[in-house]
C-alpha positions in Angstrom: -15.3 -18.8 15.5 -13.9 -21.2 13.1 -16.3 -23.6 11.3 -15.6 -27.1 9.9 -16.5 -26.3 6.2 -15.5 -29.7 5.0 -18.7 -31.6 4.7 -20.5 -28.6 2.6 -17.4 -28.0 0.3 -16.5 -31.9 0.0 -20.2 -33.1 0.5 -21.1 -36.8 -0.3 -24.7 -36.0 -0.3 -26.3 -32.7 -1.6 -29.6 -31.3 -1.4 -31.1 -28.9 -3.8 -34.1 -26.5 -2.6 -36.3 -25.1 -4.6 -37.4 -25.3 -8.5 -36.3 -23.2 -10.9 -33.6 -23.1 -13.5 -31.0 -22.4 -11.1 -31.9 -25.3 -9.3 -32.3 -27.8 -12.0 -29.0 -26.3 -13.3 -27.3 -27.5 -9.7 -29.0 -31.1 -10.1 -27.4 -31.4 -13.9 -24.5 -30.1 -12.9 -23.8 -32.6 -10.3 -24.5 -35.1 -13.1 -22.4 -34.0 -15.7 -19.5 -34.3 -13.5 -19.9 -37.5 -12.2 -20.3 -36.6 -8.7 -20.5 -40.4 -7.1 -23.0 -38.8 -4.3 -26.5 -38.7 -3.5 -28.5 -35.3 -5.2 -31.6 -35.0 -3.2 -34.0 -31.9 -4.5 -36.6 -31.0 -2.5 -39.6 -28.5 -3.6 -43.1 -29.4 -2.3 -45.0 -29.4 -5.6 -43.0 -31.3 -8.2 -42.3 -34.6 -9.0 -39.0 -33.9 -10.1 -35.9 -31.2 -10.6 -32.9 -31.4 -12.9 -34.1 -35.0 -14.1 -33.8 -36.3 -10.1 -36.6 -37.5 -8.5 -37.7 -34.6 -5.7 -39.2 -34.9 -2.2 -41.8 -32.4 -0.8 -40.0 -31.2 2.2 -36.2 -31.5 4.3 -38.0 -33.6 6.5 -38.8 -36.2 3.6 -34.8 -36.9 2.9 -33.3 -40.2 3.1 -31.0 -38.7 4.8 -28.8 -35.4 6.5 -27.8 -33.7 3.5 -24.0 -32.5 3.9 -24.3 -29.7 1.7 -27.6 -27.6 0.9 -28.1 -25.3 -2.3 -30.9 -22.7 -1.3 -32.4 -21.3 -4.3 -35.6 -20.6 -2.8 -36.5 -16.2 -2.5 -35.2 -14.8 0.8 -37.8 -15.1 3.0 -38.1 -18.4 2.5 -34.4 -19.0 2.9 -34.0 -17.7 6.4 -37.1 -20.8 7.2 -35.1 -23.6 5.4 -31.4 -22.6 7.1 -33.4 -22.5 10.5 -34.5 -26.3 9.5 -31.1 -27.6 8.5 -29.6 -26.3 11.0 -31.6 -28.4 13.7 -31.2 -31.3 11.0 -27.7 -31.3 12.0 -26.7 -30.4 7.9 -23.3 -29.6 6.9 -23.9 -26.4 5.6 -25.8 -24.2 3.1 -25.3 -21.8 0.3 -27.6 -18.4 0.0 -28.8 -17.7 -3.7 -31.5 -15.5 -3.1 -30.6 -11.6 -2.8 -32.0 -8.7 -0.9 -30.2 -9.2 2.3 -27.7 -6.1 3.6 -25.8 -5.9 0.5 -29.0 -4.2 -0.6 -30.5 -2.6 2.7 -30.8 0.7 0.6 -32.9 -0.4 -1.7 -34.8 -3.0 0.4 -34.9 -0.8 3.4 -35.1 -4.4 5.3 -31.9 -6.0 4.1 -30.0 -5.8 7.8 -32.8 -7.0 9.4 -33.3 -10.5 7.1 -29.5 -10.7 7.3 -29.7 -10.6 11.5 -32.7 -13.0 11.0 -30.5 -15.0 8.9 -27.6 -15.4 11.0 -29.7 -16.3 14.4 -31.0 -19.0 11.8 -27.7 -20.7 11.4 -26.2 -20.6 14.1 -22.9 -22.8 14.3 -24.4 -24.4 10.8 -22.1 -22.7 8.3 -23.4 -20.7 5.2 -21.9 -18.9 2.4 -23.7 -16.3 1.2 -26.2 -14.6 0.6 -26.1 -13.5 -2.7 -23.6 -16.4 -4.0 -23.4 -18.5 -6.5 -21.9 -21.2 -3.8 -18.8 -23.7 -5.4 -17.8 -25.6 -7.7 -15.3 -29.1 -6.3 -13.7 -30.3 -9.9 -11.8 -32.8 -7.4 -14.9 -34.9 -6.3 -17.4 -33.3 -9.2 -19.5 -31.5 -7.0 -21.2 -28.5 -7.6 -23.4 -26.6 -6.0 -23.2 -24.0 -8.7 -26.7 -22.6 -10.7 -25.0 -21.9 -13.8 -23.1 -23.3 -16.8 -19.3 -23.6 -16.1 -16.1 -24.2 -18.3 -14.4 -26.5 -16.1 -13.1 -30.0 -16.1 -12.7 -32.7 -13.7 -9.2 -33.3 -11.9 -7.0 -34.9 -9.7 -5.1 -31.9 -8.5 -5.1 -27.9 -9.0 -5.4 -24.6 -7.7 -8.2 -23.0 -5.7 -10.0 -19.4 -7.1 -12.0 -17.7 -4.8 -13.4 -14.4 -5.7 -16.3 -11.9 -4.0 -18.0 -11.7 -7.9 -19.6 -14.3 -8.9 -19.7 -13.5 -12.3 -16.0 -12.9 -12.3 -15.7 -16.5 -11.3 -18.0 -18.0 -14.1 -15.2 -16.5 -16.2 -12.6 -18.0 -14.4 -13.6 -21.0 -15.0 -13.8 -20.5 -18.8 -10.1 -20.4 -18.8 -8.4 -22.0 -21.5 -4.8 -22.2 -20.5 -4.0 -25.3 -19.5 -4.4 -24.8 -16.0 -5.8 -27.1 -13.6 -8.5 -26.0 -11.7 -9.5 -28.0 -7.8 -12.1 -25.3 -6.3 -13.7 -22.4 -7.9 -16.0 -20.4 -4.8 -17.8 -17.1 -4.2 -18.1 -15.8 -0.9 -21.5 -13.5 -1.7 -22.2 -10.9 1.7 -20.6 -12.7 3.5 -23.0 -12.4 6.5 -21.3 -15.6 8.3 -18.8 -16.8 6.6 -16.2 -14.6 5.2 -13.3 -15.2 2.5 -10.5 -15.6 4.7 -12.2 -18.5 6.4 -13.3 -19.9 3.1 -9.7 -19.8 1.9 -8.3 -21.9 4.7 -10.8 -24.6 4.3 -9.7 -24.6 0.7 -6.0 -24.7 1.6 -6.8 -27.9 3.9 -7.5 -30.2 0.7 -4.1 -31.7 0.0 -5.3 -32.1 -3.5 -4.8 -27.8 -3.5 -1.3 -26.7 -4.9 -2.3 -22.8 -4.8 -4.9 -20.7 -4.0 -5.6 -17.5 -5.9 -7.9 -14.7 -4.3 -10.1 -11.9 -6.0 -10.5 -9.6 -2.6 -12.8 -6.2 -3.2 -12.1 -5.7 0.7 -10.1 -8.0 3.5 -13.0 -7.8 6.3 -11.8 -9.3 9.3 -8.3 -8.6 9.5 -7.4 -11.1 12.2 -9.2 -14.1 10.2 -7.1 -12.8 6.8 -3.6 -12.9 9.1 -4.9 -17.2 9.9 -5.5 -17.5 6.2 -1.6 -16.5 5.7 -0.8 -18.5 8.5 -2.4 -21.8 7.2 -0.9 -21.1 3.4 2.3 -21.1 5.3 2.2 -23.1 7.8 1.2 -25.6 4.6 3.3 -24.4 2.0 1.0 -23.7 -0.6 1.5 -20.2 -2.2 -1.2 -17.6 -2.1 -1.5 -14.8 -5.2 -4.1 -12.1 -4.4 -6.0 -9.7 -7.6 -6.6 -6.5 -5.2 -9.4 -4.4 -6.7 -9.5 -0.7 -5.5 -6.3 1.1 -6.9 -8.2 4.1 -7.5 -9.2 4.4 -3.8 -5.6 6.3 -3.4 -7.1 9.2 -5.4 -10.4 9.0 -3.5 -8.6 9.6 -0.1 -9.8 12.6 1.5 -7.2 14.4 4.0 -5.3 17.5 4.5 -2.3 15.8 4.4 0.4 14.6 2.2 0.5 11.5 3.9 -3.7 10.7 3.2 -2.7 11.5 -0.4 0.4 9.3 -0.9 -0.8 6.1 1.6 -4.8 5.4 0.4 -6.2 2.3 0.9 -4.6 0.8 -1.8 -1.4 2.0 -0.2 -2.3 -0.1 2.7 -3.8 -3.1 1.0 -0.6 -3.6 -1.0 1.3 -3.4 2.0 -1.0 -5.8 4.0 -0.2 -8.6 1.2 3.4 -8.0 1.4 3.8 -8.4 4.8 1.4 -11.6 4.8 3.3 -12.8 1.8 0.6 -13.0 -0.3 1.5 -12.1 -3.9 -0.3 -9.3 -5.4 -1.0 -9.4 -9.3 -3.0 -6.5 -10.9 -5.0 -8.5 -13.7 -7.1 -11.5 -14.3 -4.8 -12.9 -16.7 -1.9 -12.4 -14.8 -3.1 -13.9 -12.3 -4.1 -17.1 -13.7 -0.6 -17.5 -15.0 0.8 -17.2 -11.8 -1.2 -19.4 -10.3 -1.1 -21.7 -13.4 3.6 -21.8 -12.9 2.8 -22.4 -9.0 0.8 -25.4 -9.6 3.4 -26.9 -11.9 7.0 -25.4 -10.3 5.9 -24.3 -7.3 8.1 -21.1 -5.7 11.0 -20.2 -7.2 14.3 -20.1 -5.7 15.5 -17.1 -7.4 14.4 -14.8 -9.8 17.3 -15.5 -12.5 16.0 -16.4 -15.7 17.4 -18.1 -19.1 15.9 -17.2 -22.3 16.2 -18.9 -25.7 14.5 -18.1 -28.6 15.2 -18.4 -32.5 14.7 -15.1 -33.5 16.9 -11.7 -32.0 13.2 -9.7 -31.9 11.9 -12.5 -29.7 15.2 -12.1 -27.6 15.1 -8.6 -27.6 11.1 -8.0 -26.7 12.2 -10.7 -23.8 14.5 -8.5 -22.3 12.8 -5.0 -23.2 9.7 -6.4 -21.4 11.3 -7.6 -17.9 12.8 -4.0 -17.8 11.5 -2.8 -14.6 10.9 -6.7 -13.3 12.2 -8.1 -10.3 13.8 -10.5 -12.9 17.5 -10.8 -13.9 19.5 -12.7 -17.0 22.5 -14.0 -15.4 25.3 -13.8 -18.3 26.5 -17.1 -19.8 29.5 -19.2 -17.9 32.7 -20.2 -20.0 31.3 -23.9 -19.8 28.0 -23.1 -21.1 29.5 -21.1 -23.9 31.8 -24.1 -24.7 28.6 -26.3 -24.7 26.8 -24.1 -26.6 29.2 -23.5 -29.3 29.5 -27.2 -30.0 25.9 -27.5 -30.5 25.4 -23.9 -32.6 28.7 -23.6 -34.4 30.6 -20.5 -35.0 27.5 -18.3 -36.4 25.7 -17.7 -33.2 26.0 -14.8 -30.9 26.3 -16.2 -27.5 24.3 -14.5 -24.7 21.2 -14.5 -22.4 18.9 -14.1 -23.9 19.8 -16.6 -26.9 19.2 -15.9 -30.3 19.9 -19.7 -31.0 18.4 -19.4 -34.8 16.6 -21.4 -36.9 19.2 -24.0 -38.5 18.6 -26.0 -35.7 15.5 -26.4 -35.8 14.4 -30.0 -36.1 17.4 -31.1 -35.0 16.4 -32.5 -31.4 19.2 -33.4 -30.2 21.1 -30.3 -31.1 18.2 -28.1 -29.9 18.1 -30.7 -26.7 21.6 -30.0 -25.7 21.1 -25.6 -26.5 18.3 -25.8 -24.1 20.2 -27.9 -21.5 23.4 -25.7 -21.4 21.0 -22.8 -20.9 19.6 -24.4 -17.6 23.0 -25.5 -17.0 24.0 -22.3 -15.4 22.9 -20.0 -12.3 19.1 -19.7 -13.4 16.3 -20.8 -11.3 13.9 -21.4 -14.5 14.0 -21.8 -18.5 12.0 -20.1 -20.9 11.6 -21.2 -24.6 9.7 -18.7 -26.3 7.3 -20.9 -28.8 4.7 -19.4 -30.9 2.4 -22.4 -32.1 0.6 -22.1 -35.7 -2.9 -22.2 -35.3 -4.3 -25.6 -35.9 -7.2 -24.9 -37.7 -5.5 -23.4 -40.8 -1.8 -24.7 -40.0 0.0 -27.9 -39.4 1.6 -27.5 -35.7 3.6 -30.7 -36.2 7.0 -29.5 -37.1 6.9 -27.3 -33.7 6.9 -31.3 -32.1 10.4 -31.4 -32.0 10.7 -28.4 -29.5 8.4 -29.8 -26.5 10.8 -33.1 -27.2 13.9 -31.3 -27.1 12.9 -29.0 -23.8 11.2 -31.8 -22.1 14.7 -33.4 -22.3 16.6 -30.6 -21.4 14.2 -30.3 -18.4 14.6 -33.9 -17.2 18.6 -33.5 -17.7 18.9 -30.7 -15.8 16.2 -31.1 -12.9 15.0 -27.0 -13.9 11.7 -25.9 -14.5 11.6 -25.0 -17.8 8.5 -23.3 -19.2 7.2 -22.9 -22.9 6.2 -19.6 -23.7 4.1 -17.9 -26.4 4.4 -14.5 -26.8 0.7 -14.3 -28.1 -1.7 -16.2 -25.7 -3.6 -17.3 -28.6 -0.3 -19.0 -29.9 -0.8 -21.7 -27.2 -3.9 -23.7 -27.6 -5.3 -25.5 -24.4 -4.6 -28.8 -26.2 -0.9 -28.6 -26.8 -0.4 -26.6 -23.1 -1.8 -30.0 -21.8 0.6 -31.7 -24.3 3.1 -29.5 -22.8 2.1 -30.0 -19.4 1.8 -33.9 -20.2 5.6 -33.7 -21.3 6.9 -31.9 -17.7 7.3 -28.7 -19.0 5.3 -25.5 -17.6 2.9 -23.9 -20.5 3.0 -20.2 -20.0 0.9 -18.0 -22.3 1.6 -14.2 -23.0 4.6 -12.1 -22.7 3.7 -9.9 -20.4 1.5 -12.5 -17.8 4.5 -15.4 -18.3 6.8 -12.5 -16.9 4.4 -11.5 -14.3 3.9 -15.3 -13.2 8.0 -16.1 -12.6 8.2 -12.6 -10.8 5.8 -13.2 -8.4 6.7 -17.1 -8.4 10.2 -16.2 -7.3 8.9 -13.4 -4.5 6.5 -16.2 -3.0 10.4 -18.4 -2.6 11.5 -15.5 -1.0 12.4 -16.3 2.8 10.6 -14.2 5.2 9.5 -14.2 8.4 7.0 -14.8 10.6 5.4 -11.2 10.6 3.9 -9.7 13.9 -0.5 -9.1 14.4 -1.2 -6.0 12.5 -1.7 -3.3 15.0 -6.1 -3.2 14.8 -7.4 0.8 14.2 -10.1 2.3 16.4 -13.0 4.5 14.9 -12.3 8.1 16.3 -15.4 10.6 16.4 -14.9 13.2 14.9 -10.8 13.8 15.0 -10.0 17.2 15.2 -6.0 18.9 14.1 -3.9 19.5 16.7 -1.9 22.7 16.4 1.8 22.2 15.1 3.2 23.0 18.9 0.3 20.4 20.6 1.4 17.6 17.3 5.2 18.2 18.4 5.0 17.7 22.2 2.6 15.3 22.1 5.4 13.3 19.7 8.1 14.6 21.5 6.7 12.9 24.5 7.3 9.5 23.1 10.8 10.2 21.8 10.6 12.2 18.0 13.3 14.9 18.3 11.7 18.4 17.6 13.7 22.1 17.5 13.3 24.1 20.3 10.4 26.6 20.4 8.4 29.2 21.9 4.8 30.3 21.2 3.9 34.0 20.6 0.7 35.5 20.2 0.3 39.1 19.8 2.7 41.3 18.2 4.2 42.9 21.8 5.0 39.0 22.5 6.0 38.4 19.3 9.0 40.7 19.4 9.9 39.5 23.1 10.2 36.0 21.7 12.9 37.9 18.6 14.4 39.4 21.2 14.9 36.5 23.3 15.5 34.0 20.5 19.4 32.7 19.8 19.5 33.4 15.9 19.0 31.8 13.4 15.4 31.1 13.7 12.7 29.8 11.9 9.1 32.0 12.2 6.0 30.1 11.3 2.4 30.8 11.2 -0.2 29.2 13.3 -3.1 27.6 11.6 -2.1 26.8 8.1 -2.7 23.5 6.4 0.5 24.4 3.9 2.7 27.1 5.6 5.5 27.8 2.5 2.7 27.8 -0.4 0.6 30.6 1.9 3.5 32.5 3.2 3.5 31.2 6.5 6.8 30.5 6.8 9.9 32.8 7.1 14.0 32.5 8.4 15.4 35.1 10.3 19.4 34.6 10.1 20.1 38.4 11.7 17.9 41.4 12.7 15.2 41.2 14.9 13.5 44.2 12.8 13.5 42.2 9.5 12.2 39.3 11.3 9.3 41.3 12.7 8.0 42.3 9.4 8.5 39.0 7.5 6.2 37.5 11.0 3.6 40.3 11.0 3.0 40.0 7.1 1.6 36.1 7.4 -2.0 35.7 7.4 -2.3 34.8 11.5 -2.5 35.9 15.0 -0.1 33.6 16.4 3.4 31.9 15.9 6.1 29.7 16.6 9.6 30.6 16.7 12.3 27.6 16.5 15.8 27.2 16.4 16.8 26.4 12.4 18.3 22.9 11.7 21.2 23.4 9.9 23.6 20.9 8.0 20.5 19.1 6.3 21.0 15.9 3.8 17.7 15.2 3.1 14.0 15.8 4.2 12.0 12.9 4.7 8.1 12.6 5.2 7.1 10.5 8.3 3.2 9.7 8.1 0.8 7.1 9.4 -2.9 7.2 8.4 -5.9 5.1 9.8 -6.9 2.4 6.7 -9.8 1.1 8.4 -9.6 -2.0 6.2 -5.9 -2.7 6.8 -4.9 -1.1 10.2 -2.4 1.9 9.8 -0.4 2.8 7.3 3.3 3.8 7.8 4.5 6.1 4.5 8.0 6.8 4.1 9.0 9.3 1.4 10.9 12.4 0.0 9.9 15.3 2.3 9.6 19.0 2.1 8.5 20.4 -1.5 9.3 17.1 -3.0 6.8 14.9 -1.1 4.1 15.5 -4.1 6.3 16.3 -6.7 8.5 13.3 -6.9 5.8 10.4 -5.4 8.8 8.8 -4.1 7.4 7.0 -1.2 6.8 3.3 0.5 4.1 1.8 2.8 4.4 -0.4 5.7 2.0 -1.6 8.1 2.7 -1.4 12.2 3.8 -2.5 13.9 7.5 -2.0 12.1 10.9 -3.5 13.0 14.0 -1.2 12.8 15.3 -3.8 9.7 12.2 -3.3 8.2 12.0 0.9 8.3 15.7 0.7 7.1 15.2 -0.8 4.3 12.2 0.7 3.1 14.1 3.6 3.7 16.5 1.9 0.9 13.7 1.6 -1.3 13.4 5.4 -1.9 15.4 7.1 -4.1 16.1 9.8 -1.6 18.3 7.2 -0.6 20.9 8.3 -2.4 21.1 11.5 -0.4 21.3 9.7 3.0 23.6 7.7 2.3 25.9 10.7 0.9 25.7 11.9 -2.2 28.7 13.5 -4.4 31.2 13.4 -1.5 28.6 15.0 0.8 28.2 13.7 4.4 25.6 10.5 4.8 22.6 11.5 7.3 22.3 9.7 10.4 20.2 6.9 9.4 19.9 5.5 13.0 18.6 8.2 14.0 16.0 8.6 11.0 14.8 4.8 12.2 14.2 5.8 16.0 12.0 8.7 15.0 10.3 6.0 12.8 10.0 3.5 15.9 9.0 6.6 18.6 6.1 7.8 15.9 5.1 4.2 15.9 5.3 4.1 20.1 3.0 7.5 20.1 0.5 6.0 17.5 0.5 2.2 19.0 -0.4 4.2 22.6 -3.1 6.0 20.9 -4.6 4.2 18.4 -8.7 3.6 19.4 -9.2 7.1 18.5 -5.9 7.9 16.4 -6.7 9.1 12.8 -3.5 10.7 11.4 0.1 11.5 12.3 2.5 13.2 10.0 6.0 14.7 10.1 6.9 16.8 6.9 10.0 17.7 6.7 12.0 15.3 9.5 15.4 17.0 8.8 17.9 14.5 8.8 21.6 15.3 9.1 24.9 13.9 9.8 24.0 13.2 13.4 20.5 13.8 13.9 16.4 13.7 12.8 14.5 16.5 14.1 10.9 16.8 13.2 10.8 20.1 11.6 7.0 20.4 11.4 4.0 18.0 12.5 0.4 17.3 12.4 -2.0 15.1 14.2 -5.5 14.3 14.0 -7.1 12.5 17.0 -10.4 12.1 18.4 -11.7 12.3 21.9 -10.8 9.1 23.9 -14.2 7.3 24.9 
């Protein structure tokens, strides 16, 4: 169900219940920011709240409130929802705590939330345990606490599950232009995807940036990425759980390499929603999408008076999705007339300090810069601190590179390596002037990588393929894992089962050498000794077999003529659907950690180039003069795993294939495991 959240986020009346500080804070709040509206408290003994005259009950308001703050203990909340709701109110943000988020303290939590819910009804609320939202478009708040905002005309949306995390937010001193700041609480009703479109749908939003501890509804997160696209505003996500990866519990490689943060990260990517990994970096993003919007490209030109400045430019986008296109002949004929002889030419630029006050000379360095194949400028500027310095003489750089900027028709930012070095008064100078503050090394880099993956084309991906909850999965056995994949297309050797040593020596016997013997039952055959070849001799073979710690094995014809081993796997992320890991197989699946995650449903262009992602790549495409491995083959053992997992997923926990052998004309699954439950 999708609920009209516009007259609680873009009220023109609010009502505050209850009395205490938080409440009073919402009522002075509202004032401070000059929200034109009517602020209606209502608590049944007091005269007044926040400095606003107060009425004694909902029923005594002038009028349907559109948006409700509830500070009022939980109880008591469930009665006032149940009131606005037949009011006919816009909606309602939870304060109070103690609802499911703390059932195991409370013991009661789940019930008060169910009450709370059957409350509402269609009436939306946000919340419990929220601090609600602050509007710094229209100046309403419905926020309990101080804030370090501003009022503006345009900006970026930040919604975040902490609420504390977003009172920091909003102390920001970068420059950037802030529309919405929202927590999402429990979310009991309303969760953060469908808080997130109803942001997206002010036109006054340029961006929207997301602090997710987990996705929830999966389906309502895909029409979250529709609506940013479909709009095209740019969503950049801070992911918290990296450390989940190491918390996955399996017997596989595949649990080990794939995590839920393995399957978060590839959730965003296929969503195209940009994934940043701190606060910081994230607000800098956010910060160059409001003022540049995507990039084109991800080619960058860099001037700075001073070679270290060049240098740490370059050393720090090593490993970046972010190239320095060399200089053209005309730009170094431009340049040279406005440098002179003395200046090494190059991109980065070292354009030195003799210029320096010469506006017109630094004007025309900057504008030859941008002249060439870059899709944004940065001018590395370190402001003096005011308080102890004069920051005057640095005037003549925002002149010169807002004039470059308007010559050319680039965005060209001003960076500081130091954040510090860029006060919030000169990066609205800056800002003022048509340039793009960016502050710190490091986060500016960050901001234009992900800025130029957002202008990346892409398209429209297909509905994540939704995970059951199997009870209790149990391991197949390696021969039940291979026919049960065989039986949707994955190639697999040839095999026969013995059990017993009188049938294992019929099976020798019977076998076309070479063969490969392996024991039944192991988690990890080759680190237990479960594993043996037997090229010639049936006698040999019989010992190698009868000294593995089993009862029963299985005797396949060898693959020869391998290029590479490859690790197939798919795990159940219960939070993002299933998790397609691609990697180095064999012995090197864990030693190397050279892997890459998908999410199914996968198209054959997509598996083949993750598959060129991976460094094993190298090998399949034929390394040294050796043959290339039949990568057409690899993909349709991808794409028939992915056909055995999408026909079995309500109770599918686990497939993996460690080593698929791939060589010059084939990709045979060389060993497999499965972990399924019962079908219901």
């Amino acid at each position: 169900m999708t609920r009209d959240l516009s007259r609680l986020f873009r009220p023109d009346s609010i009502a505050v219940v209850g009395g205490g500080a938080w409440c009073a804070s919402v009522v002075e709040q509202c004032r401070k920011m000059g929200f034109a509206g009517a602020v209606w408290p209502v608590h049944p003994n007091r005269c007044e709240v926040g400095g606003a005259a107060a009425v004694p009950a909902l029923g005594d308001l002038p009028g349907v409130p559109d948006a409700v703050f509830i500070g009022v203990n939980r109880h008591t909340t469930i009665d006032t929802v149940r009131q606005l709701r037949d009011m006919g109110a816009g909606g309602a943000i939870c304060f109070a705590s103690g609802f499911s988020e703390a059932q195991a303290e409370t013991g009661d939590g789940a019930d008060l939330q169910a009450a709370l819910l059957e409350a509402a009804g269609p009436m939306p609320v946000v919340g419990p345990n929220c601090y609600g939202v602050i509007n710094y478009l229209d100046g309403a708040l419905l926020w309990p606490d101080q804030h370090g905002g501003t009022r503006s005309d345009s900006g970026v949306a930040i919604l975040t599950q902490s609420s504390n995390m977003a009172i920091n937010l909003t102390m920001q001193a970068r420059g950037l232009p802030l529309a919405y700041v929202a927590t999402a609480g429990n979310q009991a009703q309303t969760g953060l995807a469908e808080i997130g479109r109803a942001l997206l749908d002010d036109d006054r939003v340029t961006a929207l940036g997301l602090h997710i501890e987990g996705v929830g509804d999966l389906r309502a997160f895909e029409a979250l990425a529709d609506r940013a696209r479909a709009s095209g505003k740019p969503v950049v996500a801070l992911k918290a759980g990296r450390s989940d990866q190491a918390q996955a519990a399996a017997i596989s490689h595949t649990a080990s390499v794939a995590g839920s943060d393995a399957g978060a990260r590839a959730l965003l990517d296929r969503l195209g929603v940009a994934r940043v990994d701190s606060l910081t970096g994230l607000l800098e993003a956010l910060k160059l999408l409001h003022f540049a919007g995507p990039l084109p490209g991800n080619r960058v030109a860099s001037m700075s008076c001073s070679g270290g400045e060049a240098s740490l430019m370059a050393d720090t986008a090593t490993g970046r999705d972010i190239t320095f296109p060399p200089l053209r002949a005309e730009q170094h004929a431009q340049l040279r007339a406005a440098l002179g002889p003395m200046v090494a030419l190059a991109n980065p630029l070292d354009y030195h300090t003799f210029i320096w006050n010469d506006a017109e000379a630094m004007a025309e360095t900057f504008a030859a810069m941008l002249r060439g194949p870059v899709d944004i400028g940065c001018l590395i500027v370190d402001f003096p601190r005011p308080d102890r310095c004069d920051p005057a003489a640095w005037d003549c750089a925002i002149e010169a590179a807002a004039h470059a900027a308007r010559e050319t028709g680039k965005p060209l930012a001003l960076l500081a390596t130091l954040p510090e070095a860029l006060p919030e008064a000169l990066a609205e100078r800056i800002t003022a002037a048509g340039l793009v503050p960016l502050a710190g090394l490091d986060d500016a880099l960050t901001a234009i990588e992900t800025a130029a993956w957002l202008g990346a084309a892409r398209p429209q991906p297909a509905p994540v393929l939704l995970p059951g909850e199997p009870p209790q999965p149990e391991t197949l056995t390696e021969a039940q894992a291979k026919a049960a994949l065989a039986g949707h297309g994955v190639p697999v050797p040839r095999a026969r089962r013995a059990e017993g040593r009188a049938d294992l020596e019929r099976a020798l016997r019977a076998a076309s050498l070479p063969v490969v013997i392996k024991a039944e039952g192991l988690a990890h055959k080759t680190e237990a000794g479960g594993v043996a070849f037997a090229r010639a001799g049936t006698q040999e073979a019989m010992q190698a077999a009868l000294a593995m710690p089993c009862d029963s094995w299985l005797i396949e014809e060898m693959v020869d003529d391998a290029v590479a081993e490859l690790l197939i796997g798919v795990v159940r992320d219960p939070a993002h659907g299933f998790v397609l890991t691609l990697g180095a197989g064999g012995t090197l699946t864990e030693l190397t950690g050279d892997s890459t995650s998908l999410l199914l449903p996968v198209s054959a262009r997509e598996i083949d180039a993750a598959l060129a992602r991976l460094r094993v790549a190298r090998l399949l495409d034929g390394y040294r003069g050796k043959p290339a491995a039949d990568r057409a083959a690899i993909v349709r053992a991808v794409l028939a795993v992915q056909d055995y997992v999408a026909a079995n997923a309500p109770h599918l926990e686990e497939v993996e294939i460690n080593p698929l052998i791939c060589t010059p004309d084939t990709a045979v699954a060389a060993d497999a495991l499965i972990r399924i439950g019962e079908e219901r």
